[in-house]
C-alpha positions in Angstrom: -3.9 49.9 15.3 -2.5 53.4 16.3 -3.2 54.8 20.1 -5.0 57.2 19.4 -4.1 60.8 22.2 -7.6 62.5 22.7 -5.2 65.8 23.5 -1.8 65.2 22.1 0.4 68.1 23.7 2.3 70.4 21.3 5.5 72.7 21.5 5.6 75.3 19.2 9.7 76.1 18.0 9.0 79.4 15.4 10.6 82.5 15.5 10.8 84.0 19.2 10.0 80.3 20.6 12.6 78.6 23.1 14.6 75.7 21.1 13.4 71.9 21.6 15.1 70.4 24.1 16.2 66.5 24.1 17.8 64.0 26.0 19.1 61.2 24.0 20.4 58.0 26.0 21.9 54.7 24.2 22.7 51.9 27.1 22.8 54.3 29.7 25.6 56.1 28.4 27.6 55.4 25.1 27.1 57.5 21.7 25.8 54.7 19.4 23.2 53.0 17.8 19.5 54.3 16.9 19.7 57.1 18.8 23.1 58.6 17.5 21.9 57.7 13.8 18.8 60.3 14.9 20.5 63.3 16.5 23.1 63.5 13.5 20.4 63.2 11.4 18.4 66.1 12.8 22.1 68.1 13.3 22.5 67.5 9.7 18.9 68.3 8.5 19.3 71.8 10.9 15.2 72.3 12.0 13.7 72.5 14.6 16.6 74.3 17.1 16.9 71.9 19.6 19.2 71.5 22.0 21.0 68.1 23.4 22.1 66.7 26.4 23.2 62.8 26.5 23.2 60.6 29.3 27.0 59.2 30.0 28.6 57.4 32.6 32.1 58.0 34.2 34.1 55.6 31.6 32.2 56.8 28.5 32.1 60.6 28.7 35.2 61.5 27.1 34.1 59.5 23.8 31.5 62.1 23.0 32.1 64.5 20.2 33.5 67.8 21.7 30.8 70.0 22.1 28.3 67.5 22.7 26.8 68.4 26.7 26.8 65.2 28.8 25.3 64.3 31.9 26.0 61.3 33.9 23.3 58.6 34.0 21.6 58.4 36.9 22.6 61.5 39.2 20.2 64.0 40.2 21.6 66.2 36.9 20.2 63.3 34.7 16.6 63.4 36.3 16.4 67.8 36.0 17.4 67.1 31.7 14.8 64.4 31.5 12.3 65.8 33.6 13.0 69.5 31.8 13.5 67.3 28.3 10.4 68.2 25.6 11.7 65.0 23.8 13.1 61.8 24.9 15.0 59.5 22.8 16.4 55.7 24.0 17.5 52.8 22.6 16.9 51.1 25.9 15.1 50.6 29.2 16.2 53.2 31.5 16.3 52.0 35.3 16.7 55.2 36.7 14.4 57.2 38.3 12.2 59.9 36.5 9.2 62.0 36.5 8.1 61.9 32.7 6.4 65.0 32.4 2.4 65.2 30.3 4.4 67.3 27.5 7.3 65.4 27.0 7.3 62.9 24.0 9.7 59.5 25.1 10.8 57.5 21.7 11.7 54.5 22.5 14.0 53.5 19.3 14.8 49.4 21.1 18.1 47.9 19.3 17.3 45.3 17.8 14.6 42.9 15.9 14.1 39.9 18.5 14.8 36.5 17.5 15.4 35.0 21.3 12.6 36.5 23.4 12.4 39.1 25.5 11.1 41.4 28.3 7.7 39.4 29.4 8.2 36.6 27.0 11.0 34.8 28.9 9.4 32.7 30.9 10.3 31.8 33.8 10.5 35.7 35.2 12.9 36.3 37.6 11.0 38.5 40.7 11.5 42.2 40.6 13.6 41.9 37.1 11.5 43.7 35.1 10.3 46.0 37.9 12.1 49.4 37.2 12.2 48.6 32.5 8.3 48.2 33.1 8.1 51.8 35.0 9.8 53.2 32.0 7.8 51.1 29.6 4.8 53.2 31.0 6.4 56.5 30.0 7.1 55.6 25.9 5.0 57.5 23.3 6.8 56.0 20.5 8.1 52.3 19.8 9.9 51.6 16.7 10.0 48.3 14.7 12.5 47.7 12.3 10.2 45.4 10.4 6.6 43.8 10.1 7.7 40.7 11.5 8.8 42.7 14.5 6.1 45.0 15.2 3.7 42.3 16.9 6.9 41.0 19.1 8.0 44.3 20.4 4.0 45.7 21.5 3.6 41.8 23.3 7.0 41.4 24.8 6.8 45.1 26.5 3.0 45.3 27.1 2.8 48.5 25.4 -0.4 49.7 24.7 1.1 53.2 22.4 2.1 53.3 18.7 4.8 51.2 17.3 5.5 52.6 13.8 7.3 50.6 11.6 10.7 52.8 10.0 13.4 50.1 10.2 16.2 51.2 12.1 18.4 54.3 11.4 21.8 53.0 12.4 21.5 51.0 9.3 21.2 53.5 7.6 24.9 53.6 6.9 25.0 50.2 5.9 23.4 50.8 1.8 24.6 54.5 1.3 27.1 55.9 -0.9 30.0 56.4 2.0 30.1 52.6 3.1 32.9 51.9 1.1 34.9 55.1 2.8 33.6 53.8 6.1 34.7 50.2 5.6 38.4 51.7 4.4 38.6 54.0 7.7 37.8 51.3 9.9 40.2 48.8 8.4 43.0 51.2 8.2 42.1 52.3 12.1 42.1 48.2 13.5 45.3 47.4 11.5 43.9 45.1 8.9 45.9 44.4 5.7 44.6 44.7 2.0 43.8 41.5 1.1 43.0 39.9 4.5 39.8 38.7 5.1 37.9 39.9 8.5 35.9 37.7 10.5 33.5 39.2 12.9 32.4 36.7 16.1 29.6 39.1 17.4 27.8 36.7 20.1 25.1 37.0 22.4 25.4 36.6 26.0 23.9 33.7 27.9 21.5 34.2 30.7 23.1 31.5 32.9 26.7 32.3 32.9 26.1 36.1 33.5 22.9 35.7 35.9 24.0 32.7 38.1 27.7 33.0 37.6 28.3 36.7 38.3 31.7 36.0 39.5 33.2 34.3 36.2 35.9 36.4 35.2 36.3 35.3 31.2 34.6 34.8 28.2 34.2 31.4 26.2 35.0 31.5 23.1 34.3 28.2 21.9 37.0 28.9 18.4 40.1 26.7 18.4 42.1 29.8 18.2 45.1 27.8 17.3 43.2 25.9 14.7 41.8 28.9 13.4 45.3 31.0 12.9 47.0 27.7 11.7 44.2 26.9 9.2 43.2 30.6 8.0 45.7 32.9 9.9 48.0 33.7 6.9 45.3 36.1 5.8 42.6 36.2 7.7 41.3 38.2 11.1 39.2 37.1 13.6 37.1 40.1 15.1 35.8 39.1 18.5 33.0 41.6 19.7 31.5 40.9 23.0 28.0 41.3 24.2 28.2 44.9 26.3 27.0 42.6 29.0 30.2 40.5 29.0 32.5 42.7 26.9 34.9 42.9 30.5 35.2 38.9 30.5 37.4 38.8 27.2 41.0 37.8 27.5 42.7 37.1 24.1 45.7 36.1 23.9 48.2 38.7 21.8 50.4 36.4 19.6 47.3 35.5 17.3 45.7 36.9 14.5 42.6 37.8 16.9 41.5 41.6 17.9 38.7 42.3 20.7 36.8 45.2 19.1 34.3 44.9 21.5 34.9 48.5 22.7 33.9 49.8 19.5 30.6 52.1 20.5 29.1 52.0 17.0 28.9 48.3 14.9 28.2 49.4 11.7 31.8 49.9 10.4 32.7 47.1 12.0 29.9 45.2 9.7 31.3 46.9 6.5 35.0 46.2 7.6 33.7 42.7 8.0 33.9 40.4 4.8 31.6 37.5 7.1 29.9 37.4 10.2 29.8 34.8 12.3 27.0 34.7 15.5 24.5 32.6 17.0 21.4 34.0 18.2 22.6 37.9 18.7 20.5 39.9 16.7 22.9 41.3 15.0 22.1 38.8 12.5 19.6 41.1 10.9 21.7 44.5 10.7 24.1 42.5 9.1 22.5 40.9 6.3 21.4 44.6 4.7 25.5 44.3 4.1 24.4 40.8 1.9 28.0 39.6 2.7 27.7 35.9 4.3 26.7 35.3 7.6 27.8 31.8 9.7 26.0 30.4 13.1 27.9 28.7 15.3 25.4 27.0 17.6 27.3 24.4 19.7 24.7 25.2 22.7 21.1 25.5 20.6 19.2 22.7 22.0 19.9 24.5 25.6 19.3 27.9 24.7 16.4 27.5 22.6 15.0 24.9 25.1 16.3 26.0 28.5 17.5 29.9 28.2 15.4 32.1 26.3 13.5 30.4 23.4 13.0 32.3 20.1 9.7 33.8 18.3 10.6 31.6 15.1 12.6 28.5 14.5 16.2 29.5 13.7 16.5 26.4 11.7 14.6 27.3 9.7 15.2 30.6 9.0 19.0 31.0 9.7 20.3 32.8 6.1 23.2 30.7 6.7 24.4 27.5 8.2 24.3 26.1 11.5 27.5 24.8 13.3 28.1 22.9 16.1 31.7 22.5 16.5 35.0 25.1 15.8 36.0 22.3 13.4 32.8 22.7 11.1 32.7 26.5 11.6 36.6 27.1 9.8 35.7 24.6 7.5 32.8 27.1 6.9 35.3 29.7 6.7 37.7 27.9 4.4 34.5 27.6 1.9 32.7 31.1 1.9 32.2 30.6 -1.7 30.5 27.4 -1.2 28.6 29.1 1.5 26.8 31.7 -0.4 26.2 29.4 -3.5 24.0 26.9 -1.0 22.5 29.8 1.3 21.4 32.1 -1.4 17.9 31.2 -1.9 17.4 31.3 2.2 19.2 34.4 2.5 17.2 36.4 -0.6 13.8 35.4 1.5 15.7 36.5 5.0 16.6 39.7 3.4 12.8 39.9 2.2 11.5 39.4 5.8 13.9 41.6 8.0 15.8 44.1 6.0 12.8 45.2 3.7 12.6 48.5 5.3 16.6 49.1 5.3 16.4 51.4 2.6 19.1 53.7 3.9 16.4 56.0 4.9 15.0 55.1 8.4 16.5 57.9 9.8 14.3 60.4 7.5 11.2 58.4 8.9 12.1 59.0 12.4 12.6 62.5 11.8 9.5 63.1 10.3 7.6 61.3 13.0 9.2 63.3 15.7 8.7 66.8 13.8 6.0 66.0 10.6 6.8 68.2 8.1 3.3 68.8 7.6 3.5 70.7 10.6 6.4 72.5 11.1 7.6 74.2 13.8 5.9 71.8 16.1 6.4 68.6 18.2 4.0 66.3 18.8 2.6 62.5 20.1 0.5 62.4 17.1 1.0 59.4 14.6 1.7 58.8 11.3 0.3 55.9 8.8 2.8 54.1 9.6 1.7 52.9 12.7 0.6 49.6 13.0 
């Protein structure tokens, strides 16, 4: 049920009124997911006058558009924006520290619809993990889910007692409308991949163990036979490797194979239209992708110890997975070698995926968000009221 504000605070932006102003933060400091979607889409639709400051860090600041004001994440410039922001918008917990103020309105977008469990769910906790996410838990107005299977997870796994309003998620918005095909071509052209080859994305997620306990491990794991892929498929395919941002550093590819880290890439969604398949495990990237309805592969050699030992999941991947489970490089280019085969014998299992997790990736999750934030019903104002879609 909606959370219901007995007093919710209100900033008026009419004529001879000061402009909104709003921090936006993705990750602590790239230009990316939900909460890029949102700001071009309120640039775009031109009301209220706002204006924008983003949290960056040192290596990301120069990949902002020109014009766009920065601040660095975590300096003492960061804390005056937020604590001088009227809105708030983050795709993430921010660890920093803040003193939300009783008019400011925090959107917490997250980035993703959770298969593995997180926040509270994994179990054991590690002490003091959660400690500073939790503080900044407490200051969200707004959670969005990007479905109804979702909604439930998110308010559990965070604890968060506010509205979660179900929109879907605005940086898949790009993903159904009428430039994808324009997007795909630019980012094809921009990696160096041929007409006629096919691109394989590995987007993986990062395990708990190797990154927690093993801190100084200095690469990445692939698990692909390389070599077996670019003898068996190398003539005209690409293999696409994006790191988790947690272990996007570890990567070393060799540069004599048909093989390109695009892990540095700030924004997935071309990279999911240049894509032709996508190939993960338990990243839930799964579900972004399959609004593309281009196949999707899961290449689970460690499942038994990540569902049983790591994290865990909400629902049994088995038995939802849109696509087939593979345990060994050898079955997953076999997998390759057959797409057609692959989509023939996943269809049914992908339609009712599609049905569960993309039903509100209508292309239009970014006007939903915009609408909550400033409700055209009352425009000219901001508020922490809700909306009926709420749940």
């Amino acid at each position: 049920m909606p959370h219901d504000d007995p007093c919710p605070p209100t900033r008026h932006t009419g004529p001879g009124r000061s402009p909104v102003r709003i921090v936006w933060s993705t990750y602590r400091g790239l230009y990316a997911d939900n909460p890029r979607a949102v700001y071009e889409g309120l640039v775009a639709r031109g009301t209220p006058e706002a204006t924008h400051t983003w949290l960056c860090t040192a290596a990301t600041q120069h990949t902002f558009p020109p014009g766009v004001a920065t601040v660095r994440y975590g300096t003492a410039d960061a804390r005056a924006a937020l604590e001088a922001a009227d809105v708030v918008v983050a795709n993430d917990c921010m660890s920093m520290s803040w003193d939300k103020q009783p008019s400011t309105t925090y959107l917490q977008t997250w980035h993703g619809t959770p298969l593995k469990r997180i926040h509270h769910d994994v179990q054991p906790a590690r002490p003091g993990w959660l400690d500073a996410p939790d503080l900044d838990v407490a200051r969200w107005d707004h959670l969005l889910s990007p479905n109804a299977a979702s909604t439930e997870r998110l308010r559990g796994a965070f604890r968060f007692r506010g509205q979660v309003h179900e929109t879907g998620y605005p940086r898949n918005d790009v993903l159904s409308s009428p430039g994808c095909d324009a997007v795909r071509a630019e980012v094809r052209s921009r990696l160096g991949i041929a007409e006629g080859t096919a691109a394989v994305l590995y987007a993986p997620t990062w395990r708990d163990d190797l990154v927690l306990d093993r801190a100084g491990d200095s690469a990445a794991d692939l698990r692909i036979d390389l070599a077996d892929f670019t003898a068996r498929l190398g003539g005209d395919h690409v293999l696409l490797v994006r790191m988790h941002n947690i272990v996007a550093d570890r990567l070393d590819l060799p540069d004599d194979l048909p093989v390109l880290d695009v892990s540095e890439e700030p924004d997935p969604s071309g990279l999911y239209l240049a894509a032709d398949v996508l190939v993960t495990d338990y990243s839930s990237v799964m579900f972004d992708f399959a609004v593309t309805g281009k196949p999707i592969l899961f290449f689970t050699y460690d499942l038994a110890h990540y569902r049983d030992d790591l994290r865990g999941f909400y629902v049994d991947l088995v038995e939802i997975a849109p696509g087939p489970l593979l345990g060994t490089s050898t079955e997953l280019i076999d997998a390759l070698a057959d797409l057609d085969g692959v989509r023939e014998r996943s269809a049914p299992r992908y339609a009712h995926f599609r049905a569960t997790f993309c039903h509100l990736e209508d292309g239009h999750a970014t006007e939903r968000v915009l609408d909550l934030l400033f409700p055209p019903a009352a425009a000219g104002t901001t508020t922490r009221g809700g909306d009926d879609r709420a749940r």
